[in-house]
N, C-alpha and C positions, 0 to 999 in steps of 0.2 A: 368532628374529630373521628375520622373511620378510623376500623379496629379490625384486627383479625383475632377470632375466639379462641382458637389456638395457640396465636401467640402468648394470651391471656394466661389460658388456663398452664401453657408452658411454663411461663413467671412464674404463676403461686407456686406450681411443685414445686418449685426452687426454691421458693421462701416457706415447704412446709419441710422441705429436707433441710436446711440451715436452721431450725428449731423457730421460725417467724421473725425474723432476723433481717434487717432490709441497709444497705447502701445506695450510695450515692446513683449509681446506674440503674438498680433496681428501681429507684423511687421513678425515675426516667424514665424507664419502660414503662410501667403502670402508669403512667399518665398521658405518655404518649399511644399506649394502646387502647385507654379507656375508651368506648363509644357513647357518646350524649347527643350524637345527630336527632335520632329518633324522639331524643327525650324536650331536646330545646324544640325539634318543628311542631312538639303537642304544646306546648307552653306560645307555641306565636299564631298557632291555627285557633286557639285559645284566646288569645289578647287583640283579635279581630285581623291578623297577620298572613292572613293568606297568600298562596301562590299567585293570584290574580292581582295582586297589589303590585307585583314587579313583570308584569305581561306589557310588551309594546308592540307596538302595531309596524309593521313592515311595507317597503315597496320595491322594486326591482328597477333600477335605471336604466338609460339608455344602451350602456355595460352592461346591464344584465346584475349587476352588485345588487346584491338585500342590502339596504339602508331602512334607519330606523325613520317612518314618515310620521313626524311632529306634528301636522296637519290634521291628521284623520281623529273621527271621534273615537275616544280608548276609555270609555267607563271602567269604573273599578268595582265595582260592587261585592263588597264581601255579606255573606248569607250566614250567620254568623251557628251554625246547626252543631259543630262541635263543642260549642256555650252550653246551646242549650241543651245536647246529651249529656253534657257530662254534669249541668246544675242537675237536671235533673235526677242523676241517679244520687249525685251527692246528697241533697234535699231529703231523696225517699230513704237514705240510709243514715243520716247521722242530719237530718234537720232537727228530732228532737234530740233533747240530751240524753247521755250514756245511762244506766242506770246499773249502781254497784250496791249488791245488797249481800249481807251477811249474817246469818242466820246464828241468833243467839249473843251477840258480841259487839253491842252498842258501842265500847270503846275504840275497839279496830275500826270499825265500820267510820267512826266521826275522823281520827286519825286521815284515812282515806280519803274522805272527801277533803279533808283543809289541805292536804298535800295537794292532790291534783285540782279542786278547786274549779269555780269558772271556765276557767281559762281553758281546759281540757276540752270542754266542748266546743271552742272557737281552733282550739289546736287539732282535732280530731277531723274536725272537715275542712280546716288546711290541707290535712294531710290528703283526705281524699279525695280533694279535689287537684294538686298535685300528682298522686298514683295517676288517678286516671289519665290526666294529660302525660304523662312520661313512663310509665310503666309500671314505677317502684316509686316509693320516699321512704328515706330516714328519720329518727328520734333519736336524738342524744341526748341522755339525763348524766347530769352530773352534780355535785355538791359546792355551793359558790361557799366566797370569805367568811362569808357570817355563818356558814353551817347550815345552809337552806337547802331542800333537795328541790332540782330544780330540773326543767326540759326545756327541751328546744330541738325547733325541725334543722336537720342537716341534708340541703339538698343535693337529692341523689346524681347530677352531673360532678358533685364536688367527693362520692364517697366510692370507693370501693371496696368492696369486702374481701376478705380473704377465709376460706372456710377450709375446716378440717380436712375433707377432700371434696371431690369432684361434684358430688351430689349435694352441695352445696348446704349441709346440714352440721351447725356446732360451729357457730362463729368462732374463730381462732385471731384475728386482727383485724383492722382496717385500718387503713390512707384516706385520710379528707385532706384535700387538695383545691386552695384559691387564691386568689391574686390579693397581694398587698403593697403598700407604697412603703417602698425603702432607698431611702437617699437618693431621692426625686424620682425612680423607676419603678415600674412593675413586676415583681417579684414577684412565685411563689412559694406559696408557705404547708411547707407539707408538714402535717403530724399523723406520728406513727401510732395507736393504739393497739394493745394489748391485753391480755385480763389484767394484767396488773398495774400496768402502767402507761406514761406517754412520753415520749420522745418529739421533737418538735424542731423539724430542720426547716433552712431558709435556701431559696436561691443564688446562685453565685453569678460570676461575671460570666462564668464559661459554662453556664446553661448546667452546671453541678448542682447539686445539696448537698450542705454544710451544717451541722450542729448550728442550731439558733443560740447565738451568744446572749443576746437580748433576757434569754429565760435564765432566771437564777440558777433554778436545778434542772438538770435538763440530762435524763432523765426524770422526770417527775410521779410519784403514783396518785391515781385517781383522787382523790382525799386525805384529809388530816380529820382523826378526830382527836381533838386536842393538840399534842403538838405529835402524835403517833403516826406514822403514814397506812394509809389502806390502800389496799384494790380492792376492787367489786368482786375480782374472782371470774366477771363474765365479761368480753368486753362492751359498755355500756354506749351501745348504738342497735335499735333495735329498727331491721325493714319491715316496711308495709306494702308488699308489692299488689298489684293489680289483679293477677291472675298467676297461673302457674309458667306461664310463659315468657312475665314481666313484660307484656304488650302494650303500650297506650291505647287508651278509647278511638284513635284518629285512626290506626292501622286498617279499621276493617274498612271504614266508608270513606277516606279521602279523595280515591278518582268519583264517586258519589256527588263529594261537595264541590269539588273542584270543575268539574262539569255541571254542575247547576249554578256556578260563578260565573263559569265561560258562556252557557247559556242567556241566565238574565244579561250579562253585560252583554253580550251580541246584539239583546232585542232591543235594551233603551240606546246604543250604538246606532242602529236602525232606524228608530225614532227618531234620533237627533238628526240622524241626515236627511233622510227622505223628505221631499215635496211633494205633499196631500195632490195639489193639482199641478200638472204641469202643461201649460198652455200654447197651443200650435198655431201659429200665423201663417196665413196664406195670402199673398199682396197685399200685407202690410204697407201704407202711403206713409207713417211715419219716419223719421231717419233714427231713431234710437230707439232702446226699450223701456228708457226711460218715461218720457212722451207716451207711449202706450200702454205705462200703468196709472203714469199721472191721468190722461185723460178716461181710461176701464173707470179709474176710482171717485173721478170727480165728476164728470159728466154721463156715467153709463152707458157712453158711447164710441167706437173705436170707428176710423174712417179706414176702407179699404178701395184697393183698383176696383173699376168696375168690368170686371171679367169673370168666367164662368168659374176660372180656376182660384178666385176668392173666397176667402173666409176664416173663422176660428173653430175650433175644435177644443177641446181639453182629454188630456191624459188621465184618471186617473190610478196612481198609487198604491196598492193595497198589501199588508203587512200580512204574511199565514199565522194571524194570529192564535186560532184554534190551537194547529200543528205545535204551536212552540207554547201554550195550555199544557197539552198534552202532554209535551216531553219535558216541563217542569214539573208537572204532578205527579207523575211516574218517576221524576228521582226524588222527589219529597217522598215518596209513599218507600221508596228504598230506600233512602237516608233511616228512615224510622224501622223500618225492617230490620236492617241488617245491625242499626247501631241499637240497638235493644230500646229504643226510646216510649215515648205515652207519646200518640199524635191525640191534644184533646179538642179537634173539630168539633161540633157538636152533630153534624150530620148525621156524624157514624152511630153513635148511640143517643141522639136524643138533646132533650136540655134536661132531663133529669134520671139521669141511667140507672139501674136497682145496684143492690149490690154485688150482683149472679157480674152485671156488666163490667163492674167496676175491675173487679177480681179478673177480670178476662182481659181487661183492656192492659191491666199494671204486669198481665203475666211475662212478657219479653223482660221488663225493665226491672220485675223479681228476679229472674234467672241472672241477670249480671252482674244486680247487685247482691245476692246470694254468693256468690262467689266471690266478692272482695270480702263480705262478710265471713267466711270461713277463713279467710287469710288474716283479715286483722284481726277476728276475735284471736286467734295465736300467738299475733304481735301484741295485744291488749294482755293476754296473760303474762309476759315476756315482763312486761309493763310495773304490772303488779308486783311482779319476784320483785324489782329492784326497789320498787316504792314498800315491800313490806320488809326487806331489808334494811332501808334506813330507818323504816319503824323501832325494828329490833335493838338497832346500833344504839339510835338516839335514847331511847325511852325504854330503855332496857326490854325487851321483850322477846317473847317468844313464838310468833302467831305465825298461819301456814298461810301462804298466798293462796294455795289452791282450793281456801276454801271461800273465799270472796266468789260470788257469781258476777257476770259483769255482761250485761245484754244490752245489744242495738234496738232499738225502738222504729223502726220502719214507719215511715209520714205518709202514708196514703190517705187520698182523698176516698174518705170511707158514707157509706147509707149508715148515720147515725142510729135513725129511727130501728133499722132493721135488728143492729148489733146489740140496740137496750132490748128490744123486743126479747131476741134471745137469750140474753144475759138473766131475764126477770124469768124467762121459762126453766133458765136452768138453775134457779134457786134451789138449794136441799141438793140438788148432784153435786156439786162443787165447790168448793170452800169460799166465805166472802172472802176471802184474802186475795183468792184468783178472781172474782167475779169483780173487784174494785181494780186489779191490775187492770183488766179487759176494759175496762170502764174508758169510754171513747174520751169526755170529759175531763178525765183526767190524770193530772201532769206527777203528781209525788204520790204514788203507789204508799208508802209507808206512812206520810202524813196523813195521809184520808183515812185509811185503813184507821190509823190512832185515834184520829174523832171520830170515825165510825164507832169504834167502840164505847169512848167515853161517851158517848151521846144515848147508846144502848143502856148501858149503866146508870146513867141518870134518869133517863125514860123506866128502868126498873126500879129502879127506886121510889118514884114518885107514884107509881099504878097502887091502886089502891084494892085490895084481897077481902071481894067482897064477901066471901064466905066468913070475915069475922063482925061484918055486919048489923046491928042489929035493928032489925026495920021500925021496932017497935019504941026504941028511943024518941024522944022527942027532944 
């Protein structure tokens, strides 16, 4: 669905001078200008969907016409590298779970985790692995029937934002836009968000939107507590883009992988055709060449004229294999270059690299993912307003989002032995509280931490003060 940005950003003015205020053409234009080209070719280059999957092989007829020739071998071989860049960075930035810690405020802090729960951690590397294939994803939290505060990813081909102005800061509305079945057709079903509420239009015969009669209230506000209506006040769809640019991971290396497709596929293409030997007859007595492989195979023997200009010969075949070594290793070694990746050969560093290497090796694949990290830690704040919001609502409360900490835990394949070493050097400089965070071992910082102590405590307890001693008891 190509777009022109302009026309885009032309829309919103209009819908920021009407007070966010959207009809039937409006919704139109935004969806018809929306662009998700770029976002769906990261999700198929992703699901093993390559370019090279719809390549056909050509021949020129006696006309001179390109036809497609159905004969020739057409390997498809997809090389599946934007998988693996993009698990990869996913893995090293949210493979472990999130860690939300609140200093002094055991009840907030449990609050916290029973709202966002498991799930969060299986939703959070949804999400990033999402961003990375498309540019950007959405979060939509909202409050279901029973009063639950609840998320869900809204994906960003179906979301547009509309933002205060042009600099794209202080969400003011959004359009999630997708297909639904109404009265055996394909319709879509646009709803309008707001900070305060939502509007919920359907498609018509004549390619309009129309008020969704379907919805009892329509407009509707975000929640009921009780039978009272709310808005959030912000509207409750928070992006997770990729980078400042909203770029997919695929942008930088696709001619990259897409010539290491065309590549491999050329070579086993090659393979398949070629004849290792091909064999040359000179007064051949047999009448077919049948007969002259039957007899090569059966009897080891071919009958020829007897003349000077007699005999066999063989051709053979040979494939530059090096050559095309070569120039697949050189775009693997630039696929990993340029797409910030870990190539972990063992060549390069060894089978057992220190930690100086390790650190050296992750350095591309920190720098990119450092940078979705600044973005979603933002979006993860975003997060929290609204989760400590229904805190408040629900359970009467007062608490400040911004004082929850909320840290990505990075999964690198780390020199264990090195990082205890240092950890036990750096006893007495540093608090055990940070020295059992750092603790490679281990997973719940606050749990350990809590038997760490009690365990001190009872170990004081039981030591026994030999200064009250008395050696001379019996």
């Amino acid at each position: 669905m190509a777009a022109s940005t302009n026309n885009m950003e032309a829309i919103q003015a209009r819908i920021r001078d009407s007070g966010y205020r959207v009809d039937s053409e409006t919704i139109l234009e935004m969806i018809t200008e929306h662009n998700t080209d770029a976002m769906l070719e990261g999700v198929r280059y992703y699901r093993s969907k390559a370019d090279i999957i719809d390549r056909e092989m050509y021949f020129f007829d006696a006309a001179q016409r390109r036809v497609v020739d159905e004969t020739k071998e057409n390997k498809k071989l997809v090389n599946n590298w934007h998988k693996l860049l993009v698990d990869q960075k996913v893995s090293y930035l949210v493979g472990k779970p999130m860690r939300f810690t609140i200093d002094d405020n055991k009840d907030f802090a449990e609050k916290i985790e029973l709202l966002l729960g498991d799930e969060w951690d299986d939703t959070i590397a949804d999400i990033a692995t999402n961003t990375s294939n498309k540019g950007t994803e959405w979060l939509h939290m909202y409050i279901d029937a029973k009063g639950y505060f609840k998320y869900a990813i809204a994906p960003a081909e179906e979301v547009i934002p509309v933002y205060e102005s042009a600099l794209q800061k202080n969400l003011e509305a959004v359009l999630r836009y997708y297909s639904v079945r109404r009265n055996g057709k394909d319709r879509y079903r646009a709803e309008w968000w707001t900070r305060e509420n939502l509007t919920v239009y359907i498609e018509d015969d004549d390619c309009g939107f129309i008020l969704d009669s379907r919805e009892p209230v329509n407009p509707t506000p975000h929640y009921k507590n009780g039978d009272s209506p709310h808005g959030w006040g912000k509207v409750p769809f928070i992006e997770f883009p990729n980078n400042s640019f909203r770029a997919n991971d695929l942008e930088v290396n696709k001619t990259l992988v897409d010539e290491y497709d065309k590549a491999f596929s050329d070579f086993a293409n090659v393979n398949a055709e070629i004849q290792e030997i091909v064999t040359i007859l000179k007064g051949y007595e047999g009448t077919d060449l049948a007969t002259f492989k039957q007899n090569l195979a059966y009897y080891k023997v071919i009958k020829l004229r007897a003349d000077s200009h007699s005999g066999v010969d063989k051709l053979e075949m040979t494939i530059p294999t090096e050559a095309k070594k070569e120039l697949l290793d050189r775009l693997e070694e630039n696929i990993f270059m340029f797409g910030q990746g870990v190539n972990v050969k063992t060549d390069r560093f060894g089978n057992s690299p220190s930690g100086a290497s390790l650190e050296f090796l992750y350095t591309s694949l920190d720098l990119k993912a450092s940078m979705m990290e600044r973005k979603f830690s933002r979006s993860v704040k975003r997060l929290l307003w609204f989760v400590t919001t229904y805190i408040n609502l629900y359970f009467k409360q007062e608490y400040d989002s911004n004082i929850v900490k909320a840290a990505f835990r990075k999964n690198m394949v780390q020199h264990n032995k090195e990082i205890v070493d240092m950890l036990k050097a750096s006893k007495d400089m540093i608090s055990d509280k940070t020295i059992v965070s750092l603790y490679p071992m281990v997973e719940d910082t606050a749990y350990e931490y809590k038997k760490l102590k009690k365990q001190r405590k009872k170990q004081a307890e039981n030591m026994v003060d030999l200064t009250k001693v008395n050696i001379h008891d019996s």
